[in-house]
Structure formats: structure tokens, C-alpha cells
PDB file with SEQRES, HELIX, SHEET and CRYST1 records, atoms N, CA, C and O in Angstrom:
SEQRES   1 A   81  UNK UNK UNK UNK UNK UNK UNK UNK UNK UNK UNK UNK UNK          
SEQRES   2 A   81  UNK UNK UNK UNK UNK UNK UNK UNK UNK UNK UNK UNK UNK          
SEQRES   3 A   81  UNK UNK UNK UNK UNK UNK UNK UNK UNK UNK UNK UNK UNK          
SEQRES   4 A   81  UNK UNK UNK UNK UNK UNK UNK UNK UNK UNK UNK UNK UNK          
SEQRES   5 A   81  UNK UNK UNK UNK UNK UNK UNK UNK UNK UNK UNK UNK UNK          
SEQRES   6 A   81  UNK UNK UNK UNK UNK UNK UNK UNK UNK UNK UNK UNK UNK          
SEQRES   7 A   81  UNK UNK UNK                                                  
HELIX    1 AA1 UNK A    7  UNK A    7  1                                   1    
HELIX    2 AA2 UNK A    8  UNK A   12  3                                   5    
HELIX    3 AA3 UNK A   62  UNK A   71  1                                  10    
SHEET    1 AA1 3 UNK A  16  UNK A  20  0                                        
SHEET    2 AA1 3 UNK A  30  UNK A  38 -1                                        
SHEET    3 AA1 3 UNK A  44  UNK A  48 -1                                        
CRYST1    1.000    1.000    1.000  90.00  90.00  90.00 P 1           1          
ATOM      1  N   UNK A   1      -9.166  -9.641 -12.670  1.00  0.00           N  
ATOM      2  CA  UNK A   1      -8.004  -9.208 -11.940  1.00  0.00           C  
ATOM      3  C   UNK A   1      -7.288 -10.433 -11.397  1.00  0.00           C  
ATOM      4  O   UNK A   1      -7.798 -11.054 -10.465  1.00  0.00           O  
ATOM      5  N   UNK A   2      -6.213 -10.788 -11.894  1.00  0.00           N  
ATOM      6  CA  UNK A   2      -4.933 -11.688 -10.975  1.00  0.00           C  
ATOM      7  C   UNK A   2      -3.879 -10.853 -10.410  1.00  0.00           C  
ATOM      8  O   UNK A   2      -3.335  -9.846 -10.861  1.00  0.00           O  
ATOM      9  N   UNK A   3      -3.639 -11.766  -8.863  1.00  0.00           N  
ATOM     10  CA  UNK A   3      -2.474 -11.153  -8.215  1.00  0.00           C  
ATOM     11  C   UNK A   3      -2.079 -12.843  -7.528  1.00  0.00           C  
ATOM     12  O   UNK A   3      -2.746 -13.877  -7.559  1.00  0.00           O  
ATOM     13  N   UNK A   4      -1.091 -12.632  -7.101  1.00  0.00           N  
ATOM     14  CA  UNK A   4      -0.337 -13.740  -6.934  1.00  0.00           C  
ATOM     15  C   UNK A   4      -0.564 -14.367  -5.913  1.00  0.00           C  
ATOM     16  O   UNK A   4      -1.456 -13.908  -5.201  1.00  0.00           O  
ATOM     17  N   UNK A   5      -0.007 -15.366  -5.552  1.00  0.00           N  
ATOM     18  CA  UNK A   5      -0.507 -16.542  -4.235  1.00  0.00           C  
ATOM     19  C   UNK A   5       0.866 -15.958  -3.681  1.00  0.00           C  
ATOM     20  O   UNK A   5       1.009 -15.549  -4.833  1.00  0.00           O  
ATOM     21  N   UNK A   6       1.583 -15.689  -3.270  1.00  0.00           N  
ATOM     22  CA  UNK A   6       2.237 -14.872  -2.038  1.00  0.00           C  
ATOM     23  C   UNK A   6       1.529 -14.084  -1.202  1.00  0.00           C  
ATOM     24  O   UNK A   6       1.375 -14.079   0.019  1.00  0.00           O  
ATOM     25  N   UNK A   7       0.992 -13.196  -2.394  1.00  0.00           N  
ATOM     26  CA  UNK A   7       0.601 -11.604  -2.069  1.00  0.00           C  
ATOM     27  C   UNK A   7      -0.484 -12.443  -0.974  1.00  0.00           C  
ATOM     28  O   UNK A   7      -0.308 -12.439   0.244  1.00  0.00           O  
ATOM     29  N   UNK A   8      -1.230 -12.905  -1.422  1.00  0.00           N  
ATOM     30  CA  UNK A   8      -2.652 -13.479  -0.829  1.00  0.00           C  
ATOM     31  C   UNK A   8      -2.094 -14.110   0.172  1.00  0.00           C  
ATOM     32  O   UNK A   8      -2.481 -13.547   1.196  1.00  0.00           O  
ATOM     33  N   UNK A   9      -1.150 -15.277   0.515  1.00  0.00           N  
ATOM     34  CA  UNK A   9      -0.958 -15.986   1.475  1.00  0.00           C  
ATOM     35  C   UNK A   9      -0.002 -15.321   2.609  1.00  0.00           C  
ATOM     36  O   UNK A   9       0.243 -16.013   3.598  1.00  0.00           O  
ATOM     37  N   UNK A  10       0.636 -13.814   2.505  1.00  0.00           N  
ATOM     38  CA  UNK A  10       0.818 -13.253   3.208  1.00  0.00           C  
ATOM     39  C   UNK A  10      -0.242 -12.278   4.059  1.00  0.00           C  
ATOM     40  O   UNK A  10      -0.192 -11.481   4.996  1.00  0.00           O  
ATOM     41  N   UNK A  11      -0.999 -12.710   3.360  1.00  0.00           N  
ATOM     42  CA  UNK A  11      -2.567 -11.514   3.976  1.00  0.00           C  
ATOM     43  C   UNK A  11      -1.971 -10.173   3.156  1.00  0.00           C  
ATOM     44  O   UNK A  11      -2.466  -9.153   3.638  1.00  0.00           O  
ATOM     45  N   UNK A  12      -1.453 -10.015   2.539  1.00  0.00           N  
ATOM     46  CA  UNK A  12      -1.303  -8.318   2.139  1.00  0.00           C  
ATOM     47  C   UNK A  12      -2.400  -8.003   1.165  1.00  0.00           C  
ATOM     48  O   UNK A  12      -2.604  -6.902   0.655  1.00  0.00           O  
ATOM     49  N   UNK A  13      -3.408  -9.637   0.874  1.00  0.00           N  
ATOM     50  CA  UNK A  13      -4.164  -9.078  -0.333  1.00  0.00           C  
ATOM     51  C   UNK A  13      -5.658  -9.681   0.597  1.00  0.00           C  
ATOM     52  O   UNK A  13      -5.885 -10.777   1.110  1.00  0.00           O  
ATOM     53  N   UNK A  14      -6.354  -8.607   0.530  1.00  0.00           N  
ATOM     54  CA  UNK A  14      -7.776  -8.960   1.083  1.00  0.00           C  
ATOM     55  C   UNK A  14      -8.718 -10.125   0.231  1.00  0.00           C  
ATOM     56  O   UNK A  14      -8.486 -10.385  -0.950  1.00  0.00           O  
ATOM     57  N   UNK A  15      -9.609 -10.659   0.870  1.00  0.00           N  
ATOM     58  CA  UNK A  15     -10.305 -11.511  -0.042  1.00  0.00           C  
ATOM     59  C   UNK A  15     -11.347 -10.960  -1.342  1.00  0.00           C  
ATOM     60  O   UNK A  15     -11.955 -11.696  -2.119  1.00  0.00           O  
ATOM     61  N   UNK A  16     -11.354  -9.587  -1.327  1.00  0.00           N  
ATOM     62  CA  UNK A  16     -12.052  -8.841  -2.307  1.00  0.00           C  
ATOM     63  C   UNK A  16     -11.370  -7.326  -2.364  1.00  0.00           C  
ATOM     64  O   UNK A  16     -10.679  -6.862  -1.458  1.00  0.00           O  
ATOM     65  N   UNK A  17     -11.653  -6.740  -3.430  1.00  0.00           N  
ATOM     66  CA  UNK A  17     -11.064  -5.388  -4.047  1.00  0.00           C  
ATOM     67  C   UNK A  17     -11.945  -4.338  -4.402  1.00  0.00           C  
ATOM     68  O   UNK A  17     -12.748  -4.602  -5.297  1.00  0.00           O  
ATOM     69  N   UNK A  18     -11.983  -2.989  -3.804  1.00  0.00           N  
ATOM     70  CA  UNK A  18     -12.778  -1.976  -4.283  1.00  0.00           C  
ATOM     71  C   UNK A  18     -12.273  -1.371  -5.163  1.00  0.00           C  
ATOM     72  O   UNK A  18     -11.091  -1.136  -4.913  1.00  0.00           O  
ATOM     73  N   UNK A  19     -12.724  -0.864  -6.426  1.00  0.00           N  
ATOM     74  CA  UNK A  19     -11.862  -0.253  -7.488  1.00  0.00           C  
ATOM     75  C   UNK A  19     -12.745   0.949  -7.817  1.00  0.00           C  
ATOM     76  O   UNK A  19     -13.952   0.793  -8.001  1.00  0.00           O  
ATOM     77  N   UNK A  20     -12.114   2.240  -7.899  1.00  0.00           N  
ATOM     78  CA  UNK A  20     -12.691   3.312  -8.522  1.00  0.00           C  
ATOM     79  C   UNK A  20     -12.966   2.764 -10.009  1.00  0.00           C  
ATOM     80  O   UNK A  20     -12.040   2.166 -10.557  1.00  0.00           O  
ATOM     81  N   UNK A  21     -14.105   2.921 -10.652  1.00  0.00           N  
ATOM     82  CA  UNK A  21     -14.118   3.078 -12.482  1.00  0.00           C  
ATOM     83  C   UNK A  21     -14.212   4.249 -12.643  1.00  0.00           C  
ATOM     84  O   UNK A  21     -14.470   5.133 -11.826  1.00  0.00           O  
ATOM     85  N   UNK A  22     -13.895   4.322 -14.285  1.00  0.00           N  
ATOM     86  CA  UNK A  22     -13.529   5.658 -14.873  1.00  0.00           C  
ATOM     87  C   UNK A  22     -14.866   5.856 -14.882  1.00  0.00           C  
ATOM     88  O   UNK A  22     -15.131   6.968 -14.426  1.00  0.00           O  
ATOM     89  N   UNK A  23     -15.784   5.262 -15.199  1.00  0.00           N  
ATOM     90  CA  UNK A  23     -17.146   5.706 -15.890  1.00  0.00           C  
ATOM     91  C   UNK A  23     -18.217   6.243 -14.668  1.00  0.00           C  
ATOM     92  O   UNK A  23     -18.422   5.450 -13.748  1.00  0.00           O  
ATOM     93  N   UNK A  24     -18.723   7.219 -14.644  1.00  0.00           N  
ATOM     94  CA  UNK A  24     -19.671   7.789 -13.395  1.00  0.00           C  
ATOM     95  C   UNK A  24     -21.030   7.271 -13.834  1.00  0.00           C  
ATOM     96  O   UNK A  24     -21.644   7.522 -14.871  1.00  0.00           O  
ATOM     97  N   UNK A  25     -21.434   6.318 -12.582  1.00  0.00           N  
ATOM     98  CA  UNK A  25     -22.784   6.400 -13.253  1.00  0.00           C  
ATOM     99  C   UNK A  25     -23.709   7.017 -12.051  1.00  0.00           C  
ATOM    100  O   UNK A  25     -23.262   7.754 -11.172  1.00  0.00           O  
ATOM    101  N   UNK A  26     -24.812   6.673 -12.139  1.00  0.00           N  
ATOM    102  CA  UNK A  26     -26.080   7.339 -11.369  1.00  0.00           C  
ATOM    103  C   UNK A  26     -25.871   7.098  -9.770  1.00  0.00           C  
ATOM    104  O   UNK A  26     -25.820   7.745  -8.724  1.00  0.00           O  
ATOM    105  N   UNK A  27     -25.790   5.872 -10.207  1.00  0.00           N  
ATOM    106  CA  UNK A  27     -25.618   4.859  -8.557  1.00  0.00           C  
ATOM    107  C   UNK A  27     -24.662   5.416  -7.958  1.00  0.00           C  
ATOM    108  O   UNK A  27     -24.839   5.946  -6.860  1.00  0.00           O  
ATOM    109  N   UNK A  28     -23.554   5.400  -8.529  1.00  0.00           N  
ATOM    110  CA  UNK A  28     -22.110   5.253  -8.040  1.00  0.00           C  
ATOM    111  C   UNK A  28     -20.710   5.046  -9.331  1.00  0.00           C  
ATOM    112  O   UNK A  28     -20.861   4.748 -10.516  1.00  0.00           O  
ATOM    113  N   UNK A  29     -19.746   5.249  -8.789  1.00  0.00           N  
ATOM    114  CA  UNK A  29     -18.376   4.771  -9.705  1.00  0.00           C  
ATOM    115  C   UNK A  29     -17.581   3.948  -8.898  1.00  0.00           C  
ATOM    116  O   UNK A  29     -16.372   4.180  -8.885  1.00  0.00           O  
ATOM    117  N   UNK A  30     -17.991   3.106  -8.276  1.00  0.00           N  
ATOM    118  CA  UNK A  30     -16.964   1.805  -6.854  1.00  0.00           C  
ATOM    119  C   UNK A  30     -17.586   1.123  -7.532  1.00  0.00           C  
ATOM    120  O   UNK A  30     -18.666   1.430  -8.036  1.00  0.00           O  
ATOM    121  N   UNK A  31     -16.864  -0.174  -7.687  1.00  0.00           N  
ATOM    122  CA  UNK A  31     -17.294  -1.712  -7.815  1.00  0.00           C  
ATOM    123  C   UNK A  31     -16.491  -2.711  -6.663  1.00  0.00           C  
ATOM    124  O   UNK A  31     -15.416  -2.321  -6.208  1.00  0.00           O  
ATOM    125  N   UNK A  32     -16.939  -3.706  -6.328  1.00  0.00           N  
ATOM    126  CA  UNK A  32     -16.149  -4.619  -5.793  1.00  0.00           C  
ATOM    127  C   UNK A  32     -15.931  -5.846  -6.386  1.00  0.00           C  
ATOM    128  O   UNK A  32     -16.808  -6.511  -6.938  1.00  0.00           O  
ATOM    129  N   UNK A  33     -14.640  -6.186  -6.265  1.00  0.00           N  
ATOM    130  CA  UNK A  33     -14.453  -7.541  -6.861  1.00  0.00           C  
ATOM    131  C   UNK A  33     -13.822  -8.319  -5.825  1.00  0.00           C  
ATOM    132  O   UNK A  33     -12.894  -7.951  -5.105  1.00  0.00           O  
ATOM    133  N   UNK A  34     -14.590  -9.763  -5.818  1.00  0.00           N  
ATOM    134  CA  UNK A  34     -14.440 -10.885  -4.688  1.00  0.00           C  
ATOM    135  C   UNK A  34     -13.599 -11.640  -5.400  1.00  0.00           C  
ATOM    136  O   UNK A  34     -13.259 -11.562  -6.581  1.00  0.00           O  
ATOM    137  N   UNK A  35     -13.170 -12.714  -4.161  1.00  0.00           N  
ATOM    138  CA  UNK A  35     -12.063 -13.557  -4.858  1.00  0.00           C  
ATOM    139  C   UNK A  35     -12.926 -14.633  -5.354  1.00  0.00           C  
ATOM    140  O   UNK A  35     -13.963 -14.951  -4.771  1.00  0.00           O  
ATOM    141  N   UNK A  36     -12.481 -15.229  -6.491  1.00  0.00           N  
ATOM    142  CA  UNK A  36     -13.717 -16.521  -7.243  1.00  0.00           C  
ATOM    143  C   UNK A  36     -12.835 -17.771  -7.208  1.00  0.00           C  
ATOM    144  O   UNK A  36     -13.460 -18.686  -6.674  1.00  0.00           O  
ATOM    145  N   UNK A  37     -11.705 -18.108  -7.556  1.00  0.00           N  
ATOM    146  CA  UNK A  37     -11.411 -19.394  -7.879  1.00  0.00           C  
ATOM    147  C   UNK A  37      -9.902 -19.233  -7.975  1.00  0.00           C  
ATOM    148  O   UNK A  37      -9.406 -18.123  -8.168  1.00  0.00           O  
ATOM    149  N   UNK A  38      -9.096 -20.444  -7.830  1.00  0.00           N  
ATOM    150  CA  UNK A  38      -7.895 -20.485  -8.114  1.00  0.00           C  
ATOM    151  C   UNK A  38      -7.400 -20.689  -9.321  1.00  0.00           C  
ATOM    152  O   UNK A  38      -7.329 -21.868  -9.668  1.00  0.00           O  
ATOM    153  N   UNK A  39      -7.048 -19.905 -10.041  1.00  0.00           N  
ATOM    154  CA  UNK A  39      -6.622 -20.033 -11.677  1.00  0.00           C  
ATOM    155  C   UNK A  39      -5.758 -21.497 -11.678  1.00  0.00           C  
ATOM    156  O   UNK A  39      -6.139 -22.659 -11.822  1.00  0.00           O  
ATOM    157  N   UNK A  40      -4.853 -21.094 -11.523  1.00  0.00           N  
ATOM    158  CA  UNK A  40      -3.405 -22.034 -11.271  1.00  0.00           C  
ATOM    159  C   UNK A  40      -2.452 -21.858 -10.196  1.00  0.00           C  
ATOM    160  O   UNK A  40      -2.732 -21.145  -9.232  1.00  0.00           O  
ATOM    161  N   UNK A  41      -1.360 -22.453 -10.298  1.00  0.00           N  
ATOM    162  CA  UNK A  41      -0.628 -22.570  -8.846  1.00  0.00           C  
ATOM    163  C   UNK A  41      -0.067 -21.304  -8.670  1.00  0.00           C  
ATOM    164  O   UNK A  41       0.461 -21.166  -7.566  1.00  0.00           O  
ATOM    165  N   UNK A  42      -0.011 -20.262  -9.469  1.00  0.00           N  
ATOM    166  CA  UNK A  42       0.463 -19.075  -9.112  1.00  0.00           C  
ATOM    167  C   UNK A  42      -0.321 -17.740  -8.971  1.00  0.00           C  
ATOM    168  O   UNK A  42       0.084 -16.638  -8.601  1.00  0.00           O  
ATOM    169  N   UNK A  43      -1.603 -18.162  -9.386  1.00  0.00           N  
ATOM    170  CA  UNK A  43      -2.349 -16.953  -9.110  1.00  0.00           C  
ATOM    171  C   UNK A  43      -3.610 -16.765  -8.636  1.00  0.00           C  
ATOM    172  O   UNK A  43      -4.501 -17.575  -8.893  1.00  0.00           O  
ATOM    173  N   UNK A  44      -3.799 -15.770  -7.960  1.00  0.00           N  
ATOM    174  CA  UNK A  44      -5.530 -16.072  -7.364  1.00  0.00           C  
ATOM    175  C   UNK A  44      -6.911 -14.926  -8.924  1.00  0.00           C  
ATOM    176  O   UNK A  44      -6.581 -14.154  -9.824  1.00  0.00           O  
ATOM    177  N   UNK A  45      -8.159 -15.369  -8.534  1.00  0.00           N  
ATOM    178  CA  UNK A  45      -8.821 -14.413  -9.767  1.00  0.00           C  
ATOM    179  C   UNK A  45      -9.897 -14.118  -8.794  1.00  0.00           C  
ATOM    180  O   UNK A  45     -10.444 -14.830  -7.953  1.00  0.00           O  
ATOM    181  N   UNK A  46     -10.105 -12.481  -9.239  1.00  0.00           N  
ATOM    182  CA  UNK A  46     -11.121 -12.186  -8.702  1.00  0.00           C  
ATOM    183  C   UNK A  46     -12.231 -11.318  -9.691  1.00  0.00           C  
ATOM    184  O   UNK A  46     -11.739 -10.572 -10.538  1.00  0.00           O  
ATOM    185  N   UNK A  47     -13.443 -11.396  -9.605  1.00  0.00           N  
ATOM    186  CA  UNK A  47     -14.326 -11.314 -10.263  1.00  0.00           C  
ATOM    187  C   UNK A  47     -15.230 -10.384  -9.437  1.00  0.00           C  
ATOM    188  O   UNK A  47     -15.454 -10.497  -8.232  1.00  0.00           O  
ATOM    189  N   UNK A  48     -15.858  -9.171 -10.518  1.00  0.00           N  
ATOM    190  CA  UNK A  48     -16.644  -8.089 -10.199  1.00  0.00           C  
ATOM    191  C   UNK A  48     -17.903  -8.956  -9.577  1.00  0.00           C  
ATOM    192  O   UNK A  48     -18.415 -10.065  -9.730  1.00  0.00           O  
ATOM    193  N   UNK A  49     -18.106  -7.637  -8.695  1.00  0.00           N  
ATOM    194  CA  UNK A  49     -19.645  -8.236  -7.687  1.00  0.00           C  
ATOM    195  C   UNK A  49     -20.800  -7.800  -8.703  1.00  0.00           C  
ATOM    196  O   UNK A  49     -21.055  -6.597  -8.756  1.00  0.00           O  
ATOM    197  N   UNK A  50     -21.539  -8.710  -9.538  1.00  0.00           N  
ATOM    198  CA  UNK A  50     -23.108  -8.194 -10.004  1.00  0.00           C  
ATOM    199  C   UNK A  50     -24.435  -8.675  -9.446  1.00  0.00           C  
ATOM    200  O   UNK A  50     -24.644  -9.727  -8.841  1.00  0.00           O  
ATOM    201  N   UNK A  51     -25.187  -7.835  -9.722  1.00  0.00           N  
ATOM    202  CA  UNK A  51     -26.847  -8.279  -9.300  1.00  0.00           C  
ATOM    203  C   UNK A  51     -27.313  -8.112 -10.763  1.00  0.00           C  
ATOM    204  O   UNK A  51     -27.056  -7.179 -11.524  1.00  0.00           O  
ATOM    205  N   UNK A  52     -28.046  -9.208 -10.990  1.00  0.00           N  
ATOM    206  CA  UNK A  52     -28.956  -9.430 -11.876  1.00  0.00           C  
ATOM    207  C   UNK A  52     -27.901  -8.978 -12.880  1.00  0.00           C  
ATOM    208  O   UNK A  52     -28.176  -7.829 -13.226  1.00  0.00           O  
ATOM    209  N   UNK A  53     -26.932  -9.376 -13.413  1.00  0.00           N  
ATOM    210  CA  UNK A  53     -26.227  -9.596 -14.287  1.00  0.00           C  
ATOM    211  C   UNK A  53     -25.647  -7.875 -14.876  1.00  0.00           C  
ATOM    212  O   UNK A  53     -25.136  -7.529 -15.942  1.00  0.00           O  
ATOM    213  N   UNK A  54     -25.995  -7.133 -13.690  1.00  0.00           N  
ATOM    214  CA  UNK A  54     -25.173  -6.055 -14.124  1.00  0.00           C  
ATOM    215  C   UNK A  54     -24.309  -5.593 -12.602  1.00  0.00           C  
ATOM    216  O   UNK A  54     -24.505  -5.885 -11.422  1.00  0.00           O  
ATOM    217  N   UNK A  55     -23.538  -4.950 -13.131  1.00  0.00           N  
ATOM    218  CA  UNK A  55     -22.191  -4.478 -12.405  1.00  0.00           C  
ATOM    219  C   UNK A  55     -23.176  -3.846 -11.029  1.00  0.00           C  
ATOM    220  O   UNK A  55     -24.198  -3.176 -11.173  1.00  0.00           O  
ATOM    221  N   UNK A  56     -22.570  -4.254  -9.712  1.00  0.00           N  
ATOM    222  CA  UNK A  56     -23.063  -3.423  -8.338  1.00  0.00           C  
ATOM    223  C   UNK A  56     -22.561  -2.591  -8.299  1.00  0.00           C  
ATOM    224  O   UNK A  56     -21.339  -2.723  -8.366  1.00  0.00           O  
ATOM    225  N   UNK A  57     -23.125  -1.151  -8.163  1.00  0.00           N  
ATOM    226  CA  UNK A  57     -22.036   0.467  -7.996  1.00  0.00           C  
ATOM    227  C   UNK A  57     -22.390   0.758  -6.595  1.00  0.00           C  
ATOM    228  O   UNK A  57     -23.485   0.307  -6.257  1.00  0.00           O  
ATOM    229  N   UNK A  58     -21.649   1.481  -5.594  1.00  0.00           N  
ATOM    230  CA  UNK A  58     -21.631   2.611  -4.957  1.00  0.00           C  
ATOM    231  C   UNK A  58     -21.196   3.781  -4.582  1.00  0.00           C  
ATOM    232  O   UNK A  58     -20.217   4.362  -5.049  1.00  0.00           O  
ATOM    233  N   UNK A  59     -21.868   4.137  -3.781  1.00  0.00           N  
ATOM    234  CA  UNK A  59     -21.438   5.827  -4.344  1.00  0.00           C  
ATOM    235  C   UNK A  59     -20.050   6.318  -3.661  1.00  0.00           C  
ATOM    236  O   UNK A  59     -19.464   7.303  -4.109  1.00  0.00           O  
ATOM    237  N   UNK A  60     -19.523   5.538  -2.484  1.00  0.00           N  
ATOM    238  CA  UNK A  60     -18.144   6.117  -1.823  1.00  0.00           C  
ATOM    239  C   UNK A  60     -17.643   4.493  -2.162  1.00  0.00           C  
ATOM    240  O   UNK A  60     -18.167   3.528  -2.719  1.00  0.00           O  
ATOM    241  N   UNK A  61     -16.100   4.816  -1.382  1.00  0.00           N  
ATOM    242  CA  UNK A  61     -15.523   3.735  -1.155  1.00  0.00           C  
ATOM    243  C   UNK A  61     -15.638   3.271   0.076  1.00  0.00           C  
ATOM    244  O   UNK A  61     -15.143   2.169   0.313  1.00  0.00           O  
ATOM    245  N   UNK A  62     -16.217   3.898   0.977  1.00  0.00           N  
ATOM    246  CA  UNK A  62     -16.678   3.286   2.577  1.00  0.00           C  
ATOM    247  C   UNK A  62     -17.626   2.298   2.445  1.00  0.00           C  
ATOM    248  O   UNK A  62     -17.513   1.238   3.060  1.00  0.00           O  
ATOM    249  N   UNK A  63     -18.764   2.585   1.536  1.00  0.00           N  
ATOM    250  CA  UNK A  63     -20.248   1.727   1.508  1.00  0.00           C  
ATOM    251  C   UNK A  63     -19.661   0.423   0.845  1.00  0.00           C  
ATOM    252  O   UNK A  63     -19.950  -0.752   1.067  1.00  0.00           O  
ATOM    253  N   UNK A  64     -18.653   1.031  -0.128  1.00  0.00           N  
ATOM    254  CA  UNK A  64     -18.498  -0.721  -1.068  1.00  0.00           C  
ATOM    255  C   UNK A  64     -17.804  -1.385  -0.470  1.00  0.00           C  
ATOM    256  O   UNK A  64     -17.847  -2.595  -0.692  1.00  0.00           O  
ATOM    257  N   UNK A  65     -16.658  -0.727   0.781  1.00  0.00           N  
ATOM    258  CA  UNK A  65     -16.065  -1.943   1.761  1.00  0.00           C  
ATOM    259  C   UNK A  65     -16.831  -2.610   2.673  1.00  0.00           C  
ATOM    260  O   UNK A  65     -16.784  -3.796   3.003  1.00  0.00           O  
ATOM    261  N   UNK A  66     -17.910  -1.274   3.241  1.00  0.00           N  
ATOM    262  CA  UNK A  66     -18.764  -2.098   4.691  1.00  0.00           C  
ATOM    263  C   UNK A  66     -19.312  -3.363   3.548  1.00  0.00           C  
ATOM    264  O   UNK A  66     -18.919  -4.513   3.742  1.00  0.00           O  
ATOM    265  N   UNK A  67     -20.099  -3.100   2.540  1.00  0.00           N  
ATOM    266  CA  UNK A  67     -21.031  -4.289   1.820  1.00  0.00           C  
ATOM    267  C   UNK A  67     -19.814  -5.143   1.978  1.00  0.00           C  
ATOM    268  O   UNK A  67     -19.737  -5.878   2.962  1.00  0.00           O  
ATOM    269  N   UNK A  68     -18.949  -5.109   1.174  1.00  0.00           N  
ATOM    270  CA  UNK A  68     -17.827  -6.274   1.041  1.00  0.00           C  
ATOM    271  C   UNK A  68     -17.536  -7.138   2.099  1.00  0.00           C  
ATOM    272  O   UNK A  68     -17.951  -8.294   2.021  1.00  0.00           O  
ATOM    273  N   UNK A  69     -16.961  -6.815   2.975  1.00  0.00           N  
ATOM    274  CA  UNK A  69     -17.279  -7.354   4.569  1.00  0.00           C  
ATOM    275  C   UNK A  69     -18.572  -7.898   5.176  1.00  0.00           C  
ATOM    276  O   UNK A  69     -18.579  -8.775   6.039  1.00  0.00           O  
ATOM    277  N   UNK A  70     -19.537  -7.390   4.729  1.00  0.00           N  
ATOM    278  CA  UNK A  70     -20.956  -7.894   5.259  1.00  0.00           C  
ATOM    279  C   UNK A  70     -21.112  -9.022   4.746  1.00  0.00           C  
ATOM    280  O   UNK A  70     -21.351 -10.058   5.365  1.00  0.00           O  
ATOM    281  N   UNK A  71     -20.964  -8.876   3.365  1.00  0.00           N  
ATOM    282  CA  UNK A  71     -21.020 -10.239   2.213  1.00  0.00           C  
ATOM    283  C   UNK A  71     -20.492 -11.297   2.346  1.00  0.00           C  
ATOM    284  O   UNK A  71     -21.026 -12.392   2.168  1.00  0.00           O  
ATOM    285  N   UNK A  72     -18.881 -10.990   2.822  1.00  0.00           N  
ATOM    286  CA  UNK A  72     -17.968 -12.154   3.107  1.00  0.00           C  
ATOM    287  C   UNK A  72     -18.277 -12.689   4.837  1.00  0.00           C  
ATOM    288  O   UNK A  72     -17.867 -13.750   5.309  1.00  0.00           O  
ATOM    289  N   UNK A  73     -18.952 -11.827   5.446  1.00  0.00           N  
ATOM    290  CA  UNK A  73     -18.877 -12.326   6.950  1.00  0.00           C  
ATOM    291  C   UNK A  73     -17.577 -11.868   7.483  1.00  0.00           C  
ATOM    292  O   UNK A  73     -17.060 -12.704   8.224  1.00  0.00           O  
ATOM    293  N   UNK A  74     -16.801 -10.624   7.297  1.00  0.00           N  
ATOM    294  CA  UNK A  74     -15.794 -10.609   7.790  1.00  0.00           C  
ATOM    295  C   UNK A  74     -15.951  -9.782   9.046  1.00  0.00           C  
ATOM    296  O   UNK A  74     -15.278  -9.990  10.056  1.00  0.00           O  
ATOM    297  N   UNK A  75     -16.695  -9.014   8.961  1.00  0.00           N  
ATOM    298  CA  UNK A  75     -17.083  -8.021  10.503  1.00  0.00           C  
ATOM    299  C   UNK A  75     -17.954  -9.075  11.647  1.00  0.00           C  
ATOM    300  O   UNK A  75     -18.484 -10.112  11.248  1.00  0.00           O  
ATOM    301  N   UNK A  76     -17.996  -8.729  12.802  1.00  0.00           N  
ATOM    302  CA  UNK A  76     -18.066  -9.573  13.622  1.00  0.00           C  
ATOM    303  C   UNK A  76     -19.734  -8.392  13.880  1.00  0.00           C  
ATOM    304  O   UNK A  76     -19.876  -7.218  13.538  1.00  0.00           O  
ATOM    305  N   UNK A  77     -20.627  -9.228  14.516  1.00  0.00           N  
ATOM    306  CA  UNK A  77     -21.939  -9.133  14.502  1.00  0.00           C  
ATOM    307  C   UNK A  77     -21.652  -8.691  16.098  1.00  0.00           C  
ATOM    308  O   UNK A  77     -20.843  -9.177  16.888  1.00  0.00           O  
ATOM    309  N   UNK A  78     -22.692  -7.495  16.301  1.00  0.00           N  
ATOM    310  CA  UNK A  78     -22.461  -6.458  17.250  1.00  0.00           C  
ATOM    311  C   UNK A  78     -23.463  -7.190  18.362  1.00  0.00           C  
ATOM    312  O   UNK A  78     -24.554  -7.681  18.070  1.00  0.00           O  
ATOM    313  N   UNK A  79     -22.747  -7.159  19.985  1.00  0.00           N  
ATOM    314  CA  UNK A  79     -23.680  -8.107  20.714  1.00  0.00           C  
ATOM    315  C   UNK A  79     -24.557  -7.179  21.660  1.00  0.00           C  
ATOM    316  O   UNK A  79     -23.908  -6.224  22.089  1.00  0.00           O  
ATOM    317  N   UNK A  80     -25.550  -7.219  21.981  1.00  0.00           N  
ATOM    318  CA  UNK A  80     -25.795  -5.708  22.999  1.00  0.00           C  
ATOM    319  C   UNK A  80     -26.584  -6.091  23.969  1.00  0.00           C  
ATOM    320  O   UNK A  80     -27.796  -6.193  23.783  1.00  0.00           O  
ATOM    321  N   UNK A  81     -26.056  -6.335  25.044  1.00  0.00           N  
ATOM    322  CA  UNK A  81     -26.586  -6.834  26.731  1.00  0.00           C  
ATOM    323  C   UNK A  81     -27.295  -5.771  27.442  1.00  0.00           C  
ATOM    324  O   UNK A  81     -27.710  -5.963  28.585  1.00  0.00           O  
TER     325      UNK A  81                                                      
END                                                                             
């Protein structure tokens, strides 16, 4: 997946993407894809999340954002006094 260095440097594009697939499997039909590398000066690439060299599924789109966020460190760690 490419989307552009605007989109991204306006924040309108998160650092990773949950995508419904067509295909249902056992696990789940969500994948996430993180951002990997800068192609060139105009576009960013992002690349599906795998374990052990196959595709990560889950079963909603809530679970594959909380993981996504957990992964990247984007949620802030809960303090309790």
C-alpha cells in the first residue's frame, strides 16, 4: 500500500492501516499494515503485519487497532496510585 507524503505529514494518515480482507479465515478477516520505509520523495509504503511469515488476522476491527497501537507504543501506559 502507498499513500502520499502530504497525506502522512498532515497526520490524516496514521502510522499503520487496518484493512478488512475478502477472504474469512478461522482467526479472523482484519490485517494490519505498518508503515515500513520511505519509497521515494513522494510516497510513504506500508507493509502487512506477519508472525512467522504468515499474515496476523483478527477477528474485529477494535482488536487489530488496540494491537496496532500497543505495537507502535502509541497508547499511553495506564498509571494506578
Amino acid at each position: 500500500m502507498i499513500l502520499t507524503t502530504k497525506a502522512f505529514n498532515d497526520g490524516a494518515i496514521r502510522p499503520y492501516i487496518v484493512k478488512k480482507e475478502g477472504k474469512k479465515q478461522s482467526e479472523g478477516n482484519f490485517s494490519i499494515y505498518l508503515y515500513s520505509k520511505q519509497v521515494d520523495v513522494d510516497s510513504f509504503k506500508y507493509s502487512v503485519l506477519k508472525f512467522d511469515g504468515e499474515v496476523a488476522w483478527f477477528r474485529n476491527r477494535k482488536l487489530a487497532t488496540d494491537y496496532a497501537r500497543y505495537r507502535l507504543a502509541l497508547d499511553p501506559i495506564p498509571v494506578y496510585s
